[in-house]
DOZA-858290 format. One record per residue (C-alpha): residue number from 1; residue in one letter; z, y, x. Coordinates in pm, 1 decimal. Last residue first. Layout:
N
+-----+--------+----------+----------+----------+
! num ! residu !       pz !       py !       px !
+-----+--------+----------+----------+----------+
! NUM !      A !        Z !        Y !        X !
...
+-----+--------+----------+----------+----------+
***
This chain:
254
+-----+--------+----------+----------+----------+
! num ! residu !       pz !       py !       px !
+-----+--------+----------+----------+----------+
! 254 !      X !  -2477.0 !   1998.4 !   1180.7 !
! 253 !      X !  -2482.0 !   1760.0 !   1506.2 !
! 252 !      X !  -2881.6 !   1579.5 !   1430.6 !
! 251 !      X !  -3007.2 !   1666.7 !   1759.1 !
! 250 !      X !  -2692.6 !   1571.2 !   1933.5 !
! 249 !      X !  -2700.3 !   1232.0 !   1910.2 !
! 248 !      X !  -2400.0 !   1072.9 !   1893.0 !
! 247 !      X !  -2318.0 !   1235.6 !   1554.3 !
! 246 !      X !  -1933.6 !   1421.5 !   1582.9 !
! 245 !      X !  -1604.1 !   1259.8 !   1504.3 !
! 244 !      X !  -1312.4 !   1502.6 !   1483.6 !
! 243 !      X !  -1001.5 !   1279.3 !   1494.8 !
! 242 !      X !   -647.6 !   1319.0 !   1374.8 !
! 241 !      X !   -395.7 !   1098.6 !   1435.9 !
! 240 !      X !   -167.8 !    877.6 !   1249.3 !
! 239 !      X !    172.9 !    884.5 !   1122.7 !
! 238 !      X !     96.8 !   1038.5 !    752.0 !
! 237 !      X !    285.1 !   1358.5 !    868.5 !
! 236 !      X !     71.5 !   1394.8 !   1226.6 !
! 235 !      X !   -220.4 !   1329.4 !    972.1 !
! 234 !      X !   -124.0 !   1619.5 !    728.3 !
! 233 !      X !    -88.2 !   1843.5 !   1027.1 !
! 232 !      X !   -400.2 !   1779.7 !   1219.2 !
! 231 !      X !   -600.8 !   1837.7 !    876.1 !
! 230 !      X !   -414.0 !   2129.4 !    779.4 !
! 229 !      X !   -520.7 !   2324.6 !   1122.8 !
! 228 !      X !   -877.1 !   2209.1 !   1053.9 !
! 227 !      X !   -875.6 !   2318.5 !    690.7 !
! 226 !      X !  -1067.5 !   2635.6 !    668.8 !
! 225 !      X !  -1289.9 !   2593.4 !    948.2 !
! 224 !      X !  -1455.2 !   2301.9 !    794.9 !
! 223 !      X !  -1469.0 !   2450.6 !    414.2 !
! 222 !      X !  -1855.9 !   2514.8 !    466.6 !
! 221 !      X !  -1939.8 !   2142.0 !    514.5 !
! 220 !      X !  -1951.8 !   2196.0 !     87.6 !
! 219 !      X !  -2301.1 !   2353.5 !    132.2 !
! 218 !      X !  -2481.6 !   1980.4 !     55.9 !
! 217 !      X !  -2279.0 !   1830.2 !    341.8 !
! 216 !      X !  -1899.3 !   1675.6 !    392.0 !
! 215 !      X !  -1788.8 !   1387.7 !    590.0 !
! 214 !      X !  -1427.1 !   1194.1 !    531.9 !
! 213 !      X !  -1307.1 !    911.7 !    728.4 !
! 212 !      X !   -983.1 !    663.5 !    701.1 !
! 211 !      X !   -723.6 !    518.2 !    874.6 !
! 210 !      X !   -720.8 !    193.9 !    968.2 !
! 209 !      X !   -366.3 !    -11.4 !    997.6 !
! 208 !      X !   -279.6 !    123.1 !   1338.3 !
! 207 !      X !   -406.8 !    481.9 !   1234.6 !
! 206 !      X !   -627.8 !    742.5 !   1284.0 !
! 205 !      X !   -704.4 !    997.7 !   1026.8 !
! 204 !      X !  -1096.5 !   1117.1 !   1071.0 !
! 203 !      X !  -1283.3 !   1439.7 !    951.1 !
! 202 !      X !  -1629.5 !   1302.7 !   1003.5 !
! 201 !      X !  -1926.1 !   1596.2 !   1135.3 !
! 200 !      X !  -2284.3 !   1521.2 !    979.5 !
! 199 !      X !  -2608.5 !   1432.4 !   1128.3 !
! 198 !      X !  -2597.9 !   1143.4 !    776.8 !
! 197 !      X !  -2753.1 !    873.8 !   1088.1 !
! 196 !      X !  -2520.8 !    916.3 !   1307.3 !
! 195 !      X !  -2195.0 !    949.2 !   1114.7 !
! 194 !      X !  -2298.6 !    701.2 !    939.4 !
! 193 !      X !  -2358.1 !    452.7 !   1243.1 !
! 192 !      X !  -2029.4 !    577.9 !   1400.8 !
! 191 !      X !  -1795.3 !    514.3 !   1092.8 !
! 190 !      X !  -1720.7 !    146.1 !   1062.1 !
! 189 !      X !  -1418.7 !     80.4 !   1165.9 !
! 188 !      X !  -1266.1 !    461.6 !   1026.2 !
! 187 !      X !  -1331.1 !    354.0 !    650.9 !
! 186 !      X !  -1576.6 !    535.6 !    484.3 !
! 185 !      X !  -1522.1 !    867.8 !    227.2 !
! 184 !      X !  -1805.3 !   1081.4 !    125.1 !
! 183 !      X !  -1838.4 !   1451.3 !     -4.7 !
! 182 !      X !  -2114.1 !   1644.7 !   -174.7 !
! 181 !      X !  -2245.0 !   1970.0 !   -208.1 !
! 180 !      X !  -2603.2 !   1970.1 !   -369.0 !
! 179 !      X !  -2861.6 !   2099.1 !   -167.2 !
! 178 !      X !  -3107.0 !   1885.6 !   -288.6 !
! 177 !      X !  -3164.6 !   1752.0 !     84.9 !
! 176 !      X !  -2812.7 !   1724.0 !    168.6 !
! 175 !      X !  -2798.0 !   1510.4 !   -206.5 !
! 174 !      X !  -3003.4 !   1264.5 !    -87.0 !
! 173 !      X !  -2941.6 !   1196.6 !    253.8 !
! 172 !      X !  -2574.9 !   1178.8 !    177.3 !
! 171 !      X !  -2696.0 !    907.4 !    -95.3 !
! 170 !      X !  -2867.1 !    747.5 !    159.6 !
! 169 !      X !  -2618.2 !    710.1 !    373.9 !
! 168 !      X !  -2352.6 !    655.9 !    143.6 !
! 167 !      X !  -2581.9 !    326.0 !      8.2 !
! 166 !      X !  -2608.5 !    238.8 !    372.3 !
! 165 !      X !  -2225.8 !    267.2 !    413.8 !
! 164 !      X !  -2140.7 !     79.3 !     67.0 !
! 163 !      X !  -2357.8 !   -206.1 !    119.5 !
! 162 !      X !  -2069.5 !   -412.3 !    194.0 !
! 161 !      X !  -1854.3 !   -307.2 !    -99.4 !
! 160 !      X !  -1491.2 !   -466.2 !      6.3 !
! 159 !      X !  -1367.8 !   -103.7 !    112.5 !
! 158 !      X !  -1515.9 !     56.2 !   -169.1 !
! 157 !      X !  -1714.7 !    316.8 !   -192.9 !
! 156 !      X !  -1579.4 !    709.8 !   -253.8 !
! 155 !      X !  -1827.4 !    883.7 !   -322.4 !
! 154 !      X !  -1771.0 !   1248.4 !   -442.4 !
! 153 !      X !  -2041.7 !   1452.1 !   -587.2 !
! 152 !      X !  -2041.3 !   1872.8 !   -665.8 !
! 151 !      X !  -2295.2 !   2071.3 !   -827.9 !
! 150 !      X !  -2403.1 !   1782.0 !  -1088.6 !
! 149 !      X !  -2717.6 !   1798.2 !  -1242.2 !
! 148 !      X !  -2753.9 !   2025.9 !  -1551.6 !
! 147 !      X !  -3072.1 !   1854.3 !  -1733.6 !
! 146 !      X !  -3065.9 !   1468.6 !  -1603.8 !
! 145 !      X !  -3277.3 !   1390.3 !  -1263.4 !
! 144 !      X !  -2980.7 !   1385.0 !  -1017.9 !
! 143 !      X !  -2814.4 !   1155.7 !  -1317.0 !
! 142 !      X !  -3051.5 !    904.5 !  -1244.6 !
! 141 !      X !  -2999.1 !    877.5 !   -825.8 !
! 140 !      X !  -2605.2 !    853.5 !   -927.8 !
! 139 !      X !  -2651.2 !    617.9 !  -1117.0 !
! 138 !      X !  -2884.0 !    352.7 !   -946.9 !
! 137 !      X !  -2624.3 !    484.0 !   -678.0 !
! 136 !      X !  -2307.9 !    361.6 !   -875.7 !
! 135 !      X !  -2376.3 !     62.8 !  -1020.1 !
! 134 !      X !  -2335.4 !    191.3 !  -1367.0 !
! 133 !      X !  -2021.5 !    216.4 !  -1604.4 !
! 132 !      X !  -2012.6 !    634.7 !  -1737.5 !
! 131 !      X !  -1763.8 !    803.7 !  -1905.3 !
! 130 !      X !  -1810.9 !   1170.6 !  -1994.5 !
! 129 !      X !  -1557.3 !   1419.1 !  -1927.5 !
! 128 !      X !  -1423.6 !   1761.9 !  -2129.9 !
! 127 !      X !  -1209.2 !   1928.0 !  -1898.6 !
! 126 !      X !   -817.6 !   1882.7 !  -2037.6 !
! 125 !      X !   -685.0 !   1604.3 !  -1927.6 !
! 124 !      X !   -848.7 !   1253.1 !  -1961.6 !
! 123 !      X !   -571.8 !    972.2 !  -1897.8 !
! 122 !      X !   -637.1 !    807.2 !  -2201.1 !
! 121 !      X !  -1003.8 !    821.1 !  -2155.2 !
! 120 !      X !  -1026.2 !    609.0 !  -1825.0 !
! 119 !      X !   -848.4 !    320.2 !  -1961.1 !
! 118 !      X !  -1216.1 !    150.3 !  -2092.2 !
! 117 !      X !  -1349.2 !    321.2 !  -1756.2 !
! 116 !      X !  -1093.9 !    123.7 !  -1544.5 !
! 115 !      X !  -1212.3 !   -171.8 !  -1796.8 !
! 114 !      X !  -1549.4 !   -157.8 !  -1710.2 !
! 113 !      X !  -1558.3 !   -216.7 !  -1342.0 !
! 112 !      X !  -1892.7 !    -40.0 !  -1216.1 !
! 111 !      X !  -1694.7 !    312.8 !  -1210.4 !
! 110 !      X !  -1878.6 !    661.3 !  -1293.8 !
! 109 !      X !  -1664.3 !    987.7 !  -1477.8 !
! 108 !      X !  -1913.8 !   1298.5 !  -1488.2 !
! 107 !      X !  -1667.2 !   1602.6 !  -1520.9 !
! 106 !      X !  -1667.8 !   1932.4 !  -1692.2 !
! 105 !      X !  -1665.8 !   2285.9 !  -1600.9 !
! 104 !      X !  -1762.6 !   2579.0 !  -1835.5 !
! 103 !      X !  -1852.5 !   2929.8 !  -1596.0 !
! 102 !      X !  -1935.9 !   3239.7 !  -1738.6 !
! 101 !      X !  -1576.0 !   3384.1 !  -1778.9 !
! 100 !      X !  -1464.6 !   3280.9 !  -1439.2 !
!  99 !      X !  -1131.0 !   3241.8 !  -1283.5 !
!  98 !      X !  -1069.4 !   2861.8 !  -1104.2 !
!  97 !      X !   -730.0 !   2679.0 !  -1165.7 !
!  96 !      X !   -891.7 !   2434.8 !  -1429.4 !
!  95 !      X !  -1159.0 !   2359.3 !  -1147.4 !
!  94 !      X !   -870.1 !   2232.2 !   -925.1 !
!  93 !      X !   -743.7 !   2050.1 !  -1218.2 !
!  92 !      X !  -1039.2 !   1900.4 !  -1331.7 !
!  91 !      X !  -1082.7 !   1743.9 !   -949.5 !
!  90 !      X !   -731.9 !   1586.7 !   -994.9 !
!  89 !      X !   -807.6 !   1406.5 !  -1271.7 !
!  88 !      X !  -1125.7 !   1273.1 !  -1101.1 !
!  87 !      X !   -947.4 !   1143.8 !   -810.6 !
!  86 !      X !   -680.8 !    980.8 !   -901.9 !
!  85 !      X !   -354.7 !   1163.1 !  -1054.3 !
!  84 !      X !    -49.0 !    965.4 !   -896.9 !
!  83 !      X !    253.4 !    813.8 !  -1111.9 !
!  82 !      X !    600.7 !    864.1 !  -1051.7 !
!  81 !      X !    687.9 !    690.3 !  -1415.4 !
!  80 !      X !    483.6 !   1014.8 !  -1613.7 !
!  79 !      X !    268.3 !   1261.9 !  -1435.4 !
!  78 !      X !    363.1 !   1531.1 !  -1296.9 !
!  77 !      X !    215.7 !   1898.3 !  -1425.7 !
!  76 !      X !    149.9 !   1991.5 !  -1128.2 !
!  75 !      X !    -62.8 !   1742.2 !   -826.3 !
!  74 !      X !   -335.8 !   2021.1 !   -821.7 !
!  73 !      X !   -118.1 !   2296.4 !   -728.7 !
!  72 !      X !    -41.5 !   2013.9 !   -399.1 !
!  71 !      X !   -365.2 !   1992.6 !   -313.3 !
!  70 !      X !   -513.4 !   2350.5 !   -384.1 !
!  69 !      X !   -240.2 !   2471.3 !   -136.1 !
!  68 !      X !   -413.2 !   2561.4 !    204.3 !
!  67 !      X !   -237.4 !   2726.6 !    479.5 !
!  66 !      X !     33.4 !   2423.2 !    503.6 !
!  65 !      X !    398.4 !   2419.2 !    643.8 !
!  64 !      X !    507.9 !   2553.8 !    315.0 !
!  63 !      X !    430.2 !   2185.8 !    160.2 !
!  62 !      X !    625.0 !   2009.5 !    439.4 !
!  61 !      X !    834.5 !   1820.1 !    146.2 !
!  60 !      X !    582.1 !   1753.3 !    -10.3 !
!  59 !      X !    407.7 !   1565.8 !    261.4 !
!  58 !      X !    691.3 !   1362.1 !    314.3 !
!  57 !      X !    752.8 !   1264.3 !    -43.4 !
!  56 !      X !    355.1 !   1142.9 !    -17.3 !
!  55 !      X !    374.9 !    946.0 !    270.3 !
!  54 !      X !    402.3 !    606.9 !     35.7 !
!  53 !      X !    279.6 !    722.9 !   -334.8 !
!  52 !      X !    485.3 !    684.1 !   -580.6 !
!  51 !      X !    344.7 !    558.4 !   -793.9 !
!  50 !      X !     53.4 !    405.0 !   -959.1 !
!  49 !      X !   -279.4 !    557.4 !   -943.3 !
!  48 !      X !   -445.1 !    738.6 !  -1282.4 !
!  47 !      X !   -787.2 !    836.3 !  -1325.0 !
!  46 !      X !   -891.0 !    506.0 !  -1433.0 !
!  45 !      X !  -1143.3 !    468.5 !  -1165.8 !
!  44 !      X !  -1354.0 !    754.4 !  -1046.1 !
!  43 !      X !  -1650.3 !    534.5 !   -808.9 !
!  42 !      X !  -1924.5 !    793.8 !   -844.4 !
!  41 !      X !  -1737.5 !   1077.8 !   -934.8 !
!  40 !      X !  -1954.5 !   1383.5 !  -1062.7 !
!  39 !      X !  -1822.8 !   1742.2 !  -1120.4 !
!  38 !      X !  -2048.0 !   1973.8 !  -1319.5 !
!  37 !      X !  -2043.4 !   2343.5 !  -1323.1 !
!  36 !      X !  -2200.5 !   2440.7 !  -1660.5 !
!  35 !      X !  -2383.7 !   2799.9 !  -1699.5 !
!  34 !      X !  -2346.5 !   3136.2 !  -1838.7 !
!  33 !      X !  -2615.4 !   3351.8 !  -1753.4 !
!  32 !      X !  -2599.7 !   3635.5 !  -1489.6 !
!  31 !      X !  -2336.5 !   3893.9 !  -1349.0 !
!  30 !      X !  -1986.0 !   3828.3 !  -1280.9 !
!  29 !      X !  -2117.8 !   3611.9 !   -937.0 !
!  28 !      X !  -1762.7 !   3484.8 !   -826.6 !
!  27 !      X !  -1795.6 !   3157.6 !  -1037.5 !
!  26 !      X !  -2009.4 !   2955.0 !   -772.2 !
!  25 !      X !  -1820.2 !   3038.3 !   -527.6 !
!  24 !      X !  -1489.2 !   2961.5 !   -692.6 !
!  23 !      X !  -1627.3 !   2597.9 !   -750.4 !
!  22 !      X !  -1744.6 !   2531.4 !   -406.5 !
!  21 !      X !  -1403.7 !   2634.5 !   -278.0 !
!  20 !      X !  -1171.9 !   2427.3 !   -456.1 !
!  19 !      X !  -1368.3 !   2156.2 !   -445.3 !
!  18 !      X !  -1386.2 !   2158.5 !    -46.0 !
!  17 !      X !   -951.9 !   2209.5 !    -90.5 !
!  16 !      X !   -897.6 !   1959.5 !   -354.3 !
!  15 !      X !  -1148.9 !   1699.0 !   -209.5 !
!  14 !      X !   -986.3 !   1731.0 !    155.5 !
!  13 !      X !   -637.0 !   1689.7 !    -16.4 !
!  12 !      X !   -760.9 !   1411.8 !   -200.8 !
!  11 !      X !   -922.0 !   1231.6 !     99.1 !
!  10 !      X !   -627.8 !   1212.2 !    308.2 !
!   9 !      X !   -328.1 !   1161.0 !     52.8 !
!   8 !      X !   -597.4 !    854.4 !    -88.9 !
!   7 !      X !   -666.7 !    691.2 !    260.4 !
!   6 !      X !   -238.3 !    684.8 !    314.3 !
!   5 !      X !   -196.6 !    547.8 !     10.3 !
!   4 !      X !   -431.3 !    319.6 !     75.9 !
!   3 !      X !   -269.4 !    218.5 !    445.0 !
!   2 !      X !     69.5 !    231.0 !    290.4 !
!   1 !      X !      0.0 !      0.0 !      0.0 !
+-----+--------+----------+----------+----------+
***
């Protein structure tokens, strides 16, 4: 439980923050026509992870310590017997915390296992969501072609997938060359070939049990500089190390 605890502190408070900041950019213009701001989860899950999280009382209890807060704003109201918001609930709250008149948000819920998205509804906050049950590329490549495509993806594959990498690859492909922002998680072991072939830099926690790795493209890369200093923090608190990982060949470093 520690090591996917561990994965889930790291990629949510990276998601929070690079959410966080695509979303307010795209609300700042006051001028212009309304539109819909669309979150898309490729592999969502219920939307609720049982608790408590290992790490997590630690982190909480460093929360000053950190320049960025859309994490832990994001983790209020709590849920009920210690349990953990996943991914997608926690995305609608970030957007829920975001000022603009012109702006609806809503949220694209994907998982292959139908019965996480038979649960998924109860746990549905306030953003209006669809639920979706598709392998998640064939999905993801269709919903690029629906009216309003998403402006922000997170894949997340699964450990056990073993196509998951290429799949991310081409998916990161994909969306960099749509210009949609996007963000991918992939487990530290097998990172470098990613890495590589994606051209983009992996924000890495280190750790005697695995870790995990985190890449970001599509215009939501731009939230590097921002979290750095957070990032060596959060892993020194989760008992690991953090690692920059950059392509090995240099004419694809973005």
């Amino acid at each position: 439980m520690s090591a996917d605890a561990r994965r889930t502190i790291w990629n949510q408070f990276i998601l929070a923050r690079a959410l966080a900041r695509v979303a307010r950019a795209a609300a700042e213009p006051e001028d212009g026509d309304s539109f819909t701001f669309c979150y898309t989860d490729t592999h969502a899950g219920s939307g609720r992870i049982a608790g408590p999280l290992t790490y997590l009382d630690k982190v909480l209890a460093r929360r000053g310590a950190f320049l960025t807060q859309d994490f832990f704003k994001a983790l209020s109201p709590a849920l009920p017997d210690d349990g953990h918001p996943g991914s997608w609930v926690l995305a609608g709250r970030v957007m829920q915390e975001v000022d603009g008149n012109r702006v609806a948000f809503e949220i694209d819920v994907n998982d292959i296992d139908k019965d996480l998205i038979a649960a998924a509804p109860l746990h549905q906050e306030q953003l209006r969501a669809r639920f979706w049950s598709h392998d998640w590329f064939l999905f993801l490549r269709s919903r690029l072609t629906m009216a309003n495509p998403p402006n922000f993806v997170f894949i997340d594959p699964p450990p056990d997938d073993a196509r998951g990498p290429a799949y991310a690859i081409d998916a990161a492909i994909l969306l960099d060359t749509l210009g949609v922002p996007y963000m991918v998680s992939y487990p530290v072991a097998a990172s470098q070939e990613p890495i590589n072939q994606i051209g983009r830099t992996g924000l890495e926690l280190q750790a005697t049990d695995g870790g995990g790795g985190v890449l970001l493209g599509g215009g939501a890369e731009n939230v590097l500089l921002d979290i750095l200093p957070d990032m060596r923090l959060l892993a020194e608190i989760l008992g690991g190390g953090f690692h920059v990982r950059l392509p090995q060949n240099i004419d694809y470093v973005i």
